[in-house]
PDB file of N, CA, C and O in Angstrom:
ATOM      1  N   UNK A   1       0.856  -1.175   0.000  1.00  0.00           N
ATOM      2  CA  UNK A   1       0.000   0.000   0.000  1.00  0.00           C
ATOM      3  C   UNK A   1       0.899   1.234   0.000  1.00  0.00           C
ATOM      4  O   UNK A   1       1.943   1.340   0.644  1.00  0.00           O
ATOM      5  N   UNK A   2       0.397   2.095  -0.752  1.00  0.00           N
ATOM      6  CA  UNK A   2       1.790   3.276  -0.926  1.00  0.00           C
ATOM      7  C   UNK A   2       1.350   4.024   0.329  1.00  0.00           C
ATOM      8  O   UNK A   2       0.425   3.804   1.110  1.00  0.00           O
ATOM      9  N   UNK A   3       2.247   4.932   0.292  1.00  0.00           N
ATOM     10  CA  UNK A   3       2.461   5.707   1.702  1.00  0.00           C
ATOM     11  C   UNK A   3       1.830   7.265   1.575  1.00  0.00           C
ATOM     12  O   UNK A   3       1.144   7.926   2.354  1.00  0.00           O
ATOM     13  N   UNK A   4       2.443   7.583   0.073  1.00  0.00           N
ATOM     14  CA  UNK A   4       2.267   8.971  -0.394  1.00  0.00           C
ATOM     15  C   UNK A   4       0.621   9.085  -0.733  1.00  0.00           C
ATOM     16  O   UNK A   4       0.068   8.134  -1.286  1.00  0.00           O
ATOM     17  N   UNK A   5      -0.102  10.248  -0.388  1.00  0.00           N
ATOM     18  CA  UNK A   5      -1.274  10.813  -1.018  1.00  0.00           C
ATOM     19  C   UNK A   5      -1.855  10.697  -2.332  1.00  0.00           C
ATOM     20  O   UNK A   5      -2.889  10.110  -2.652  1.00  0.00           O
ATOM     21  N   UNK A   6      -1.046  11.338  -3.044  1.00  0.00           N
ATOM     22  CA  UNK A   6      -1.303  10.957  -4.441  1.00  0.00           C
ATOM     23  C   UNK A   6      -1.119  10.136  -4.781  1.00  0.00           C
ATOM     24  O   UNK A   6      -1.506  10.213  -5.947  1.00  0.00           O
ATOM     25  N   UNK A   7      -0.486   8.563  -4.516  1.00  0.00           N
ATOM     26  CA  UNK A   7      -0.191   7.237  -4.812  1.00  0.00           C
ATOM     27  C   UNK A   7      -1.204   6.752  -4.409  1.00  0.00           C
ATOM     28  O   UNK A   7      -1.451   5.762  -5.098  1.00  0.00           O
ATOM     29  N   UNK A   8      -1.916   6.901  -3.681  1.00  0.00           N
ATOM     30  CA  UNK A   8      -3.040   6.353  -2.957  1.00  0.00           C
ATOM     31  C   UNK A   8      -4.053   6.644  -3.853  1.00  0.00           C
ATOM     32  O   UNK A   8      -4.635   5.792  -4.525  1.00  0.00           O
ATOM     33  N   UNK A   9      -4.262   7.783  -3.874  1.00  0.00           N
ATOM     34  CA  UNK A   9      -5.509   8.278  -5.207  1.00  0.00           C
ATOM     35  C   UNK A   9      -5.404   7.806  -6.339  1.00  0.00           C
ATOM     36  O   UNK A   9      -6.404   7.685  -7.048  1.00  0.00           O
ATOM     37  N   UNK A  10      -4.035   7.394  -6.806  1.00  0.00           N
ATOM     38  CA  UNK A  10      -3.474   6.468  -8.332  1.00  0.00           C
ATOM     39  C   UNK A  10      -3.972   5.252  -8.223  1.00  0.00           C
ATOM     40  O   UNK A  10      -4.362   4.560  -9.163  1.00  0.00           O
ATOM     41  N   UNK A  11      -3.974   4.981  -7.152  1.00  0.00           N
ATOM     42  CA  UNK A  11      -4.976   3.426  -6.969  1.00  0.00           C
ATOM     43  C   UNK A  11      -6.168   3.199  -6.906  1.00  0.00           C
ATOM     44  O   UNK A  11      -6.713   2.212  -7.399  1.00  0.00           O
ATOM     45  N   UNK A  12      -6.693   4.054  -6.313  1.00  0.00           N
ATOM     46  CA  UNK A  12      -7.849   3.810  -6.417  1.00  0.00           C
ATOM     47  C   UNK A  12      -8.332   4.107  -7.805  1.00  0.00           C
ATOM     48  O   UNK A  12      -9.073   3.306  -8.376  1.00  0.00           O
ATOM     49  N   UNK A  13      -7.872   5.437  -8.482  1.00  0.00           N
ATOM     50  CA  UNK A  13      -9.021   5.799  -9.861  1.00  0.00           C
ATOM     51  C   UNK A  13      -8.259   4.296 -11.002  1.00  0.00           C
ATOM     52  O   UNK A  13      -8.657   3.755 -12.034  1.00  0.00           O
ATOM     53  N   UNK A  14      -7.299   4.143 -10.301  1.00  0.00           N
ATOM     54  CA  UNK A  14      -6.811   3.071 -11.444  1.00  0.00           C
ATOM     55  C   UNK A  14      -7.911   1.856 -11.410  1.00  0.00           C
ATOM     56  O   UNK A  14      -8.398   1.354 -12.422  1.00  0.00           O
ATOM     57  N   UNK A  15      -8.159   1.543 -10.302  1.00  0.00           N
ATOM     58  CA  UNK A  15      -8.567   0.625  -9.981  1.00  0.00           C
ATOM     59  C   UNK A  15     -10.383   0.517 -10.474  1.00  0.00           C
ATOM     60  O   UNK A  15     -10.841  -0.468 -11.054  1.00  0.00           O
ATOM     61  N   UNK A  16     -11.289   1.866 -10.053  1.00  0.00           N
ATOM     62  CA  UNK A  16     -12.212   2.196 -10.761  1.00  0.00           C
ATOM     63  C   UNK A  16     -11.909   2.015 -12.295  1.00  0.00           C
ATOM     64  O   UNK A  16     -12.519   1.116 -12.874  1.00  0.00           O
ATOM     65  N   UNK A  17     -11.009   2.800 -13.013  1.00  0.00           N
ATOM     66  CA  UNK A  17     -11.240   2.962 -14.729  1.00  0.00           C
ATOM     67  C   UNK A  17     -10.720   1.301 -14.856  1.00  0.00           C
ATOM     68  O   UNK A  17     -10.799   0.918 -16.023  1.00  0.00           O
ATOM     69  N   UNK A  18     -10.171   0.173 -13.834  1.00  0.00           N
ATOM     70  CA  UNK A  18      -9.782  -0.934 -14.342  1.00  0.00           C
ATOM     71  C   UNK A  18     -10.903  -2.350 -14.305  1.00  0.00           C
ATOM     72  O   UNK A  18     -10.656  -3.515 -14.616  1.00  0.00           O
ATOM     73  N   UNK A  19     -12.445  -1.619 -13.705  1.00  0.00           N
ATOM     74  CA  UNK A  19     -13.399  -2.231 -13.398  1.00  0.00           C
ATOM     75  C   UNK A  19     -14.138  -1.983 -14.485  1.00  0.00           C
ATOM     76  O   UNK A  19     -14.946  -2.786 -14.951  1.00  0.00           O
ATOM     77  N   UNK A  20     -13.707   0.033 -15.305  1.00  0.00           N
ATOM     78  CA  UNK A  20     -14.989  -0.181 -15.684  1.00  0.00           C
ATOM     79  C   UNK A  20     -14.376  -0.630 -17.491  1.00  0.00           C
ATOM     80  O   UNK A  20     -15.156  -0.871 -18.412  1.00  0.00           O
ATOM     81  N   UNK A  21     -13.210  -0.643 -17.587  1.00  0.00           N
ATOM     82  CA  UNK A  21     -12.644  -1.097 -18.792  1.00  0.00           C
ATOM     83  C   UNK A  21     -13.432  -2.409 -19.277  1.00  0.00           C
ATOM     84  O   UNK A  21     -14.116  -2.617 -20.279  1.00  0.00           O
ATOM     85  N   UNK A  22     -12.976  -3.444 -17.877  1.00  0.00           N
ATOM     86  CA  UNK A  22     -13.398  -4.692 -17.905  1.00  0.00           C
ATOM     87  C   UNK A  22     -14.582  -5.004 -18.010  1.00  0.00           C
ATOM     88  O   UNK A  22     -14.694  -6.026 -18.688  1.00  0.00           O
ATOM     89  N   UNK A  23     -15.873  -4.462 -17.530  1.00  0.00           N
ATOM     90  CA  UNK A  23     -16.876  -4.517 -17.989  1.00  0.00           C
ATOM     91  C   UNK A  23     -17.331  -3.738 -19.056  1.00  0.00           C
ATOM     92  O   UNK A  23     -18.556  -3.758 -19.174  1.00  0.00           O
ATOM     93  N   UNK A  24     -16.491  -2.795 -20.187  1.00  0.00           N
ATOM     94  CA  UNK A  24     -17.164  -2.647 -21.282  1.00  0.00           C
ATOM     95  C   UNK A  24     -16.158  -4.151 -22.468  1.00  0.00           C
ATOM     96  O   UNK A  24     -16.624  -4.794 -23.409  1.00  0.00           O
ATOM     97  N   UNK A  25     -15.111  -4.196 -22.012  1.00  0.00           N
ATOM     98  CA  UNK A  25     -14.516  -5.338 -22.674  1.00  0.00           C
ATOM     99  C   UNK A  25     -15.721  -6.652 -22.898  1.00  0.00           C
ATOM    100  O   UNK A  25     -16.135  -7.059 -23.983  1.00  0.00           O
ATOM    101  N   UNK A  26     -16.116  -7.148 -21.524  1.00  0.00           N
ATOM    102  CA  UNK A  26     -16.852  -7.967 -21.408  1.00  0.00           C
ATOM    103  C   UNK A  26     -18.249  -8.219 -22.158  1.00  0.00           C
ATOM    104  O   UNK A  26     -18.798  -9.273 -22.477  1.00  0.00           O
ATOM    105  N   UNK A  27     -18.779  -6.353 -22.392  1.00  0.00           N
ATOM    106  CA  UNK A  27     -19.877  -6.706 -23.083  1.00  0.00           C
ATOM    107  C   UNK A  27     -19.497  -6.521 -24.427  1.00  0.00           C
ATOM    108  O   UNK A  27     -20.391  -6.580 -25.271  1.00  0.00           O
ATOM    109  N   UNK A  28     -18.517  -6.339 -24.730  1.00  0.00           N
ATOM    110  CA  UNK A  28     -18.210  -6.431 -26.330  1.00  0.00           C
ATOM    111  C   UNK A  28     -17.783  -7.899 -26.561  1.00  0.00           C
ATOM    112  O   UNK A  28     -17.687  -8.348 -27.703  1.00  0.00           O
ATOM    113  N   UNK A  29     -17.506  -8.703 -25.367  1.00  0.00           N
ATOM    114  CA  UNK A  29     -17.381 -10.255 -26.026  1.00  0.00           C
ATOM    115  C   UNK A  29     -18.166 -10.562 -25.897  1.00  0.00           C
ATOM    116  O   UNK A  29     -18.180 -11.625 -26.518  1.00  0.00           O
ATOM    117  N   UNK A  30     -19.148 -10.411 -25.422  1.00  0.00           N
ATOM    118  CA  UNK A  30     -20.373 -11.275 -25.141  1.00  0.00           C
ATOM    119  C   UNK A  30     -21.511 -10.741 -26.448  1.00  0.00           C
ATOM    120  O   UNK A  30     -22.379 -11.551 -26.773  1.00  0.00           O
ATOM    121  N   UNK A  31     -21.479  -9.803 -26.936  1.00  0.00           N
ATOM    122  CA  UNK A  31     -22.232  -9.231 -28.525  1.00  0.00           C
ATOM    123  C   UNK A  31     -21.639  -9.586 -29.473  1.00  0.00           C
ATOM    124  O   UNK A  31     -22.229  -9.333 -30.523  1.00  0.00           O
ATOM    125  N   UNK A  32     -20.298 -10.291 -29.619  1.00  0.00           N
ATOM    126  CA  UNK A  32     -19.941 -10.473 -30.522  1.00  0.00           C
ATOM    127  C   UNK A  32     -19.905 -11.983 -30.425  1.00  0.00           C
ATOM    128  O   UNK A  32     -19.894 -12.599 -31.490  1.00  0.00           O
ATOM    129  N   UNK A  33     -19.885 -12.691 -29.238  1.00  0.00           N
ATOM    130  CA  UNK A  33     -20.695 -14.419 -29.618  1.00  0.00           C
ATOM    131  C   UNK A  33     -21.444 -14.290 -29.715  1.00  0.00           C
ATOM    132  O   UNK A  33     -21.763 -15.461 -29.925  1.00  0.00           O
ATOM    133  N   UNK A  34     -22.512 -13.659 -29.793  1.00  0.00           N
ATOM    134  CA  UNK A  34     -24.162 -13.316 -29.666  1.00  0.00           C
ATOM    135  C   UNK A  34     -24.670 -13.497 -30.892  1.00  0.00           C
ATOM    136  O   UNK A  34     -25.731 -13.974 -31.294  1.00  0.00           O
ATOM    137  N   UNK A  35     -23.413 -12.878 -31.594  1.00  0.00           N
ATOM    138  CA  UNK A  35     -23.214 -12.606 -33.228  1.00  0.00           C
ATOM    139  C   UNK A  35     -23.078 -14.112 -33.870  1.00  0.00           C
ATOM    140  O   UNK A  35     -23.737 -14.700 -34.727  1.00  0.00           O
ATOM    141  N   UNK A  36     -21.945 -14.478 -33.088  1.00  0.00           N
ATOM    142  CA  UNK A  36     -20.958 -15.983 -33.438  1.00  0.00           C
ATOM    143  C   UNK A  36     -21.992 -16.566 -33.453  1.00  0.00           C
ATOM    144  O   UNK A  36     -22.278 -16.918 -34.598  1.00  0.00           O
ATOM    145  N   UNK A  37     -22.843 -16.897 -32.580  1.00  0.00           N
ATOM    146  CA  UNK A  37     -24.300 -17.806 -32.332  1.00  0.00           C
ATOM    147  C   UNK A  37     -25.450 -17.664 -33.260  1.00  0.00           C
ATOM    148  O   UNK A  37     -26.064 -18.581 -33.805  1.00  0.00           O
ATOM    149  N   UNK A  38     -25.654 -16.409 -33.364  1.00  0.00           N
ATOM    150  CA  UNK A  38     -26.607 -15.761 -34.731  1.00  0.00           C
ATOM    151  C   UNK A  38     -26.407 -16.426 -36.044  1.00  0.00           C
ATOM    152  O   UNK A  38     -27.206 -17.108 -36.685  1.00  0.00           O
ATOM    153  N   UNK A  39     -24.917 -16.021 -36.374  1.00  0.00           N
ATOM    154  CA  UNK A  39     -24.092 -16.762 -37.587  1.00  0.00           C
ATOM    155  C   UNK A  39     -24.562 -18.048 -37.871  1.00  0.00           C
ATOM    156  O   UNK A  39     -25.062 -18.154 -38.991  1.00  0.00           O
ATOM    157  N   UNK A  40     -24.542 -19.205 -37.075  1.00  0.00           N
ATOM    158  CA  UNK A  40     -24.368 -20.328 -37.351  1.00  0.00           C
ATOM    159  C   UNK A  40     -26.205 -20.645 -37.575  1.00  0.00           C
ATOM    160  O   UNK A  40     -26.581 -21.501 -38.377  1.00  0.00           O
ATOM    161  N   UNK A  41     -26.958 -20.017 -36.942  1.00  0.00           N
ATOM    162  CA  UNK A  41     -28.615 -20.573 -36.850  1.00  0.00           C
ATOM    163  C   UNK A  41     -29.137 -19.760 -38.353  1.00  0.00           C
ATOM    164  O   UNK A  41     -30.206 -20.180 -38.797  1.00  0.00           O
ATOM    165  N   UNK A  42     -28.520 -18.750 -39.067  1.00  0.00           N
ATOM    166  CA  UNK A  42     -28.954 -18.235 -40.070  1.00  0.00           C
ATOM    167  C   UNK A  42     -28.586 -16.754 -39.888  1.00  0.00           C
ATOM    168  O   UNK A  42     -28.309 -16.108 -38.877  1.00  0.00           O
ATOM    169  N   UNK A  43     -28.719 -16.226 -41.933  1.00  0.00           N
ATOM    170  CA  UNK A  43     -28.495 -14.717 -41.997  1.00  0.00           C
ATOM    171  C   UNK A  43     -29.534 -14.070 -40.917  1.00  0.00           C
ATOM    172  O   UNK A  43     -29.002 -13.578 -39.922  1.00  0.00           O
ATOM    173  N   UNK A  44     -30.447 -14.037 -40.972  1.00  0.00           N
ATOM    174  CA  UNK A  44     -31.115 -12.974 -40.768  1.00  0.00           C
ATOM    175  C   UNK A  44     -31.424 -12.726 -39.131  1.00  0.00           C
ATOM    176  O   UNK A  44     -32.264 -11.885 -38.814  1.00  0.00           O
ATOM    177  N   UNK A  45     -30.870 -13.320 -38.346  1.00  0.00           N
ATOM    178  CA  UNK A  45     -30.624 -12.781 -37.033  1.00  0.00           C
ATOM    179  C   UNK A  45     -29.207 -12.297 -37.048  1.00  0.00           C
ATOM    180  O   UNK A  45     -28.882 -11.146 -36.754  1.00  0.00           O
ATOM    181  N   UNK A  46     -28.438 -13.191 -37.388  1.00  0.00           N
ATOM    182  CA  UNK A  46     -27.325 -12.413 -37.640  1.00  0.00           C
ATOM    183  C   UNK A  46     -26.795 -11.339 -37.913  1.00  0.00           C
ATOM    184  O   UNK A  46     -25.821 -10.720 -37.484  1.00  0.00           O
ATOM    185  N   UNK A  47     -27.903 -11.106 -39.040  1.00  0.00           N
ATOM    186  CA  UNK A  47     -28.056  -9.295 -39.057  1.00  0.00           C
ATOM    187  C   UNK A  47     -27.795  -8.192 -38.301  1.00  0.00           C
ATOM    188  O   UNK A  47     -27.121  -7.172 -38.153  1.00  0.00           O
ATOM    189  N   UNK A  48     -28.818  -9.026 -37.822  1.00  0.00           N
ATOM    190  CA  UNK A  48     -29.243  -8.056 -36.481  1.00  0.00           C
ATOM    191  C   UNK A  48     -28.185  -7.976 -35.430  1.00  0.00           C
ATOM    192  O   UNK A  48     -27.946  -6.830 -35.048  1.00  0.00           O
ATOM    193  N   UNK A  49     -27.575  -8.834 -34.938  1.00  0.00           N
ATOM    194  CA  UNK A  49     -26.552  -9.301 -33.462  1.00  0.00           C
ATOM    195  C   UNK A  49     -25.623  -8.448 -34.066  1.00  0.00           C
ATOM    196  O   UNK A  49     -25.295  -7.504 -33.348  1.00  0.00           O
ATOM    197  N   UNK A  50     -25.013  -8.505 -35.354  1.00  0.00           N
ATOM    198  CA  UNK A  50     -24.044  -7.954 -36.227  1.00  0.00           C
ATOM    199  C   UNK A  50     -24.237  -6.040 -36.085  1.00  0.00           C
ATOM    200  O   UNK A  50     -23.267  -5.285 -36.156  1.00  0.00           O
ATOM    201  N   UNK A  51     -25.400  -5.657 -35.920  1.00  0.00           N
ATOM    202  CA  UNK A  51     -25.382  -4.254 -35.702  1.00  0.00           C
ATOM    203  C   UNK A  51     -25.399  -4.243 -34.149  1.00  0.00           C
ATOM    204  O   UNK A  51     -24.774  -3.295 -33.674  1.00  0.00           O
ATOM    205  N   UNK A  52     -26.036  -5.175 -33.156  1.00  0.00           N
ATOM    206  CA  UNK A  52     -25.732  -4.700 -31.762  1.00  0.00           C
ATOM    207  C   UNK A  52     -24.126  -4.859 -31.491  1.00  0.00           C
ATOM    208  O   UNK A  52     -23.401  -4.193 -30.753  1.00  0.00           O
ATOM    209  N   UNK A  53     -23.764  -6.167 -32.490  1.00  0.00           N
ATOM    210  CA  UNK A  53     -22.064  -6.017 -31.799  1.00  0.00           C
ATOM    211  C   UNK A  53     -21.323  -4.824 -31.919  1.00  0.00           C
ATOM    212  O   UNK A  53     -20.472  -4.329 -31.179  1.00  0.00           O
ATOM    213  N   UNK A  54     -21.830  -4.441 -33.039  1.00  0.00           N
ATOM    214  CA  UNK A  54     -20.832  -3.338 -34.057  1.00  0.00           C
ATOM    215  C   UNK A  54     -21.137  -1.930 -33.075  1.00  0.00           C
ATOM    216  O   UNK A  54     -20.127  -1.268 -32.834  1.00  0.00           O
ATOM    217  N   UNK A  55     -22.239  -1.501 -32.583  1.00  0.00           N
ATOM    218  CA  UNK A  55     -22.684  -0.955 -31.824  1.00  0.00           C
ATOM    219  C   UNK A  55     -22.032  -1.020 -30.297  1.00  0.00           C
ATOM    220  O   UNK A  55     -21.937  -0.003 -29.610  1.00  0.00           O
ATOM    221  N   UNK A  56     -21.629  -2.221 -29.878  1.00  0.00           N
ATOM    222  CA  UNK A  56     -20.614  -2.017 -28.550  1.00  0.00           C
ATOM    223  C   UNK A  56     -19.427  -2.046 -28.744  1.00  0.00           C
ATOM    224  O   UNK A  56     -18.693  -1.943 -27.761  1.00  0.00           O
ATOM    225  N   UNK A  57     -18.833  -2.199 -30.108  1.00  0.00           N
ATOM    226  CA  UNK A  57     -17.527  -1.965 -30.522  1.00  0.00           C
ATOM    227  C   UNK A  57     -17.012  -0.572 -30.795  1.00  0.00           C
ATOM    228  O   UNK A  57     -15.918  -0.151 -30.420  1.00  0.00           O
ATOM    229  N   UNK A  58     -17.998   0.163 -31.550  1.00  0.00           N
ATOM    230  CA  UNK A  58     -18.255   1.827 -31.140  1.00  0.00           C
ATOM    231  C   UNK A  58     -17.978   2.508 -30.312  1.00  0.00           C
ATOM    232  O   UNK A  58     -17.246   3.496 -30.361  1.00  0.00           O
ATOM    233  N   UNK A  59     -18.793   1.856 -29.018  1.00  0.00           N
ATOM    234  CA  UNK A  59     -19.134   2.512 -27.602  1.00  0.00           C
ATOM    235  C   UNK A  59     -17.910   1.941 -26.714  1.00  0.00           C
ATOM    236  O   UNK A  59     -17.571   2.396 -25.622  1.00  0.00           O
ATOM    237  N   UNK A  60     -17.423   1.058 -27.268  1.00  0.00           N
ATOM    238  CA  UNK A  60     -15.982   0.209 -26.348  1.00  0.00           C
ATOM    239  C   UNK A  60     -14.548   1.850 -26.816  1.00  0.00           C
ATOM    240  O   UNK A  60     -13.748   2.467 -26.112  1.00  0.00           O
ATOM    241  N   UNK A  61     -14.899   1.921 -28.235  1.00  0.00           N
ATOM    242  CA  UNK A  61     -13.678   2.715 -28.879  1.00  0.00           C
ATOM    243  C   UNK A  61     -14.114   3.998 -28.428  1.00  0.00           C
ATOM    244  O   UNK A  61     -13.135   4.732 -28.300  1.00  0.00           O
ATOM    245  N   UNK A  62     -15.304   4.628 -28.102  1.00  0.00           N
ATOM    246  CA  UNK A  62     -15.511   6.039 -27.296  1.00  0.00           C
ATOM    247  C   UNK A  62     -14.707   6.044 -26.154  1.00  0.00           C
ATOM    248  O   UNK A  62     -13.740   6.791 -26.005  1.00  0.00           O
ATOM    249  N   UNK A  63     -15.016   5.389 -25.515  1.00  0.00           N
ATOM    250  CA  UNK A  63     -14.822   5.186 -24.054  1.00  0.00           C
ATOM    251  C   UNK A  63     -13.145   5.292 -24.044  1.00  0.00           C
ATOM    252  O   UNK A  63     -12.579   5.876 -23.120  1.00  0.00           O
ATOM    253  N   UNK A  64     -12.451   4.721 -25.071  1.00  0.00           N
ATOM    254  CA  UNK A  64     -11.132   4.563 -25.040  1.00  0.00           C
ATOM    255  C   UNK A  64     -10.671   3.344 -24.961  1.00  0.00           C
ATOM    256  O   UNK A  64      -9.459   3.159 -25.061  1.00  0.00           O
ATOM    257  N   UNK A  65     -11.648   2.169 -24.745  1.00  0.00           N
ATOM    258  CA  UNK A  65     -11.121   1.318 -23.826  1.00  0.00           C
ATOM    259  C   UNK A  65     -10.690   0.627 -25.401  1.00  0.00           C
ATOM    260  O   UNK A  65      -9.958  -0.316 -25.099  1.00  0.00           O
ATOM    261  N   UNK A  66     -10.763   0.653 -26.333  1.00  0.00           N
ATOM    262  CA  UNK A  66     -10.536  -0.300 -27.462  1.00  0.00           C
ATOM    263  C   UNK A  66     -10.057   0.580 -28.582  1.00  0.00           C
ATOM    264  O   UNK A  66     -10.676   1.597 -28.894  1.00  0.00           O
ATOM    265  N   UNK A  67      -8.873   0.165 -29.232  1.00  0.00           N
ATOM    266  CA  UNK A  67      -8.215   1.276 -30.303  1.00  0.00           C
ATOM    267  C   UNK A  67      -9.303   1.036 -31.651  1.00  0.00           C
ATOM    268  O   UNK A  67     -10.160   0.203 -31.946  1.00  0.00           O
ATOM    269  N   UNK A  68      -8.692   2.355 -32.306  1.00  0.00           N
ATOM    270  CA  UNK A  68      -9.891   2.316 -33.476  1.00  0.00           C
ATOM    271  C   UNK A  68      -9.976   1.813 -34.574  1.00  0.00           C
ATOM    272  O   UNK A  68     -10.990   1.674 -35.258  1.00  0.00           O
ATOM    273  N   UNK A  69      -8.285   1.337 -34.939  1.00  0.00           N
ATOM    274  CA  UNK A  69      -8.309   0.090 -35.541  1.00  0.00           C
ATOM    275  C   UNK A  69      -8.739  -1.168 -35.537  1.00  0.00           C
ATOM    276  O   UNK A  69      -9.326  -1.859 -36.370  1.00  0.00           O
ATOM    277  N   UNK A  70      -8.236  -1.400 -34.151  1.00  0.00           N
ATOM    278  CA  UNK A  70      -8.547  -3.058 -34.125  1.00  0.00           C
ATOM    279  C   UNK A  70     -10.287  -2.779 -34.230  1.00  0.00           C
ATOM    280  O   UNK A  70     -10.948  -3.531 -34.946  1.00  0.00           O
ATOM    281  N   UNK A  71     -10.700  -2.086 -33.761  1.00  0.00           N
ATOM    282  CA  UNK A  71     -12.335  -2.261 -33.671  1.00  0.00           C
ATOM    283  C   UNK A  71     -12.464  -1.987 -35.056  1.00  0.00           C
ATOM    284  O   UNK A  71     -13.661  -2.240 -35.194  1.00  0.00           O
ATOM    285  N   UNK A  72     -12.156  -1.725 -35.917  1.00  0.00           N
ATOM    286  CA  UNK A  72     -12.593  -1.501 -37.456  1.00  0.00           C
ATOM    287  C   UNK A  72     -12.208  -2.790 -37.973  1.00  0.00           C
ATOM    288  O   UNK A  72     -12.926  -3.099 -38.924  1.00  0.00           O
ATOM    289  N   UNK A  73     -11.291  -3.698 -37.680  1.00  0.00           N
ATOM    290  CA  UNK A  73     -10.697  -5.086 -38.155  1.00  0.00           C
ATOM    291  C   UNK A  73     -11.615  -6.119 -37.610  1.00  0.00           C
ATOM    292  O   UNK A  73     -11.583  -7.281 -38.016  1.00  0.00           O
ATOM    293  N   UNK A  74     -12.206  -5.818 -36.945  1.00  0.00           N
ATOM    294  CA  UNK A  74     -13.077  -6.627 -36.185  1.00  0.00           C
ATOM    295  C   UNK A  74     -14.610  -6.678 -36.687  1.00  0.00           C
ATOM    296  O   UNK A  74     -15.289  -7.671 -36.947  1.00  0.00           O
ATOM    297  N   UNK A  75     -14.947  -5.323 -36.743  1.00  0.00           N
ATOM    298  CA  UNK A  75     -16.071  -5.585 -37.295  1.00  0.00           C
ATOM    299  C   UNK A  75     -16.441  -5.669 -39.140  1.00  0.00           C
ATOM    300  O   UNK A  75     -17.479  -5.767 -39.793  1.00  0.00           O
ATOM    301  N   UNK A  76     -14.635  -5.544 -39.552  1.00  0.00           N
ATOM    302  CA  UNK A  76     -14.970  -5.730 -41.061  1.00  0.00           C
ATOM    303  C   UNK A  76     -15.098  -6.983 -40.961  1.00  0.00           C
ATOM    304  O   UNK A  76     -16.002  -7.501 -41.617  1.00  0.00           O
ATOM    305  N   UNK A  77     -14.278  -7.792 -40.154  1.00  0.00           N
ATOM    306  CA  UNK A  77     -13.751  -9.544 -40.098  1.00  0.00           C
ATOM    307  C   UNK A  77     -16.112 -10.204 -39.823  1.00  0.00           C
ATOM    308  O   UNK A  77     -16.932 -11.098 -40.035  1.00  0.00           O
ATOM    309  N   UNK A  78     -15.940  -9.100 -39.354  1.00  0.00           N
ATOM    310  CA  UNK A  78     -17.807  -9.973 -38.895  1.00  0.00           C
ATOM    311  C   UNK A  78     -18.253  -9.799 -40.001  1.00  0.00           C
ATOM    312  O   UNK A  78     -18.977 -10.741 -40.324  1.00  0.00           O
ATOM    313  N   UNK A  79     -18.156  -8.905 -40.879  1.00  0.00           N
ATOM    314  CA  UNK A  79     -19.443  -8.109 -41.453  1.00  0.00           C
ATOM    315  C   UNK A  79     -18.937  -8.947 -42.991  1.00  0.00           C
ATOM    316  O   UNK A  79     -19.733  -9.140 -43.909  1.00  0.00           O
ATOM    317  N   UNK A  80     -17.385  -9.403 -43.036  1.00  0.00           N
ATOM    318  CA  UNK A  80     -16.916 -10.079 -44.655  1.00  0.00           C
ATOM    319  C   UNK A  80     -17.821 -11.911 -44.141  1.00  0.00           C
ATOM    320  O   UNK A  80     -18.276 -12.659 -45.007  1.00  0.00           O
ATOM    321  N   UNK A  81     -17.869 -12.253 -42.537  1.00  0.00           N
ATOM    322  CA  UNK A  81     -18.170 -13.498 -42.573  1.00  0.00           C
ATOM    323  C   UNK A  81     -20.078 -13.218 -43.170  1.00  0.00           C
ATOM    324  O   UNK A  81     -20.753 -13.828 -43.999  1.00  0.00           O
ATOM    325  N   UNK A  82     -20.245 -12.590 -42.697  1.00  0.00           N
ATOM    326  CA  UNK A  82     -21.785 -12.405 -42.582  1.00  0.00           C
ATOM    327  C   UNK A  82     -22.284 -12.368 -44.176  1.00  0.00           C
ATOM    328  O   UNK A  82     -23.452 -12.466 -44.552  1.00  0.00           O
ATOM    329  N   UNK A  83     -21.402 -12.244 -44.803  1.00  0.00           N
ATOM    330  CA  UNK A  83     -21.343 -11.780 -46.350  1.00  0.00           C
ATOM    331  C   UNK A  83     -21.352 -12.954 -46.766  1.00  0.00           C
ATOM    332  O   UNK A  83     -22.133 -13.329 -47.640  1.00  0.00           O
ATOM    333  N   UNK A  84     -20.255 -13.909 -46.054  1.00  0.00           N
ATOM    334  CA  UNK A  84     -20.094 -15.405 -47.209  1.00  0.00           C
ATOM    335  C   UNK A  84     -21.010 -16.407 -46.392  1.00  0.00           C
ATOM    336  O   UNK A  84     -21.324 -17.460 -46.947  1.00  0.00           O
ATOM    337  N   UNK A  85     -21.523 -16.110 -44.922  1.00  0.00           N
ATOM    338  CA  UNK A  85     -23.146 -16.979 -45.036  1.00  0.00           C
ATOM    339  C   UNK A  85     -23.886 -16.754 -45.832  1.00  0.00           C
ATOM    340  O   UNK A  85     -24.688 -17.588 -46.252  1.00  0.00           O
ATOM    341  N   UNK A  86     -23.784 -15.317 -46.325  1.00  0.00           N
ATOM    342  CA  UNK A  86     -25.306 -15.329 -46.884  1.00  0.00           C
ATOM    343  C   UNK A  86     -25.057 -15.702 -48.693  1.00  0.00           C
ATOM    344  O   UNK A  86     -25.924 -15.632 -49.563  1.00  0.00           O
ATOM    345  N   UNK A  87     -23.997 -15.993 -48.821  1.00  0.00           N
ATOM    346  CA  UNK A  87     -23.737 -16.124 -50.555  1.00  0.00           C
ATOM    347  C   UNK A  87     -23.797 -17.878 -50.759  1.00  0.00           C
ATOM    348  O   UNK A  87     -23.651 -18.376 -51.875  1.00  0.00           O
TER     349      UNK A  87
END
């Protein structure tokens, strides 16, 4: 446990922004099996899961918690599979 004032306050907000990272991480994996699961039962839910994922991949890269690349690689990688179910 640090000793100094401001070391103390470094822990804690670290520790808050390291809770709330993890729970926007979390709901971006969990929309994007949502997706994975959609995929396999047919296009046309898939669709759909495919705009809520893409939608917390957005809100993951606002927040900061996710760079804006990888979230663009990610949801092209969904959106090229979603393409060759449906062909």
């Amino acid at each position: 446990m640090p000793n100094i004032k401001s070391a103390m306050k470094r822990v804690k907000v670290s520790k808050k922004k390291n809770l709330r990272n993890r729970m926007v991480k979390s709901g971006v994996k969990t929309a994007v099996k949502k997706y994975q699961v959609a995929l396999t039962e047919g296009a046309a839910p898939a669709s759909a899961q495919l705009s809520a994922a893409t939608s917390a991949i957005d809100k993951a890269v606002s927040k900061g918690v996710m760079h804006k690349n990888t979230a663009n690689r990610k949801k092209a990688r969904m959106a090229k599979a979603l393409a060759k179910a449906n062909a």
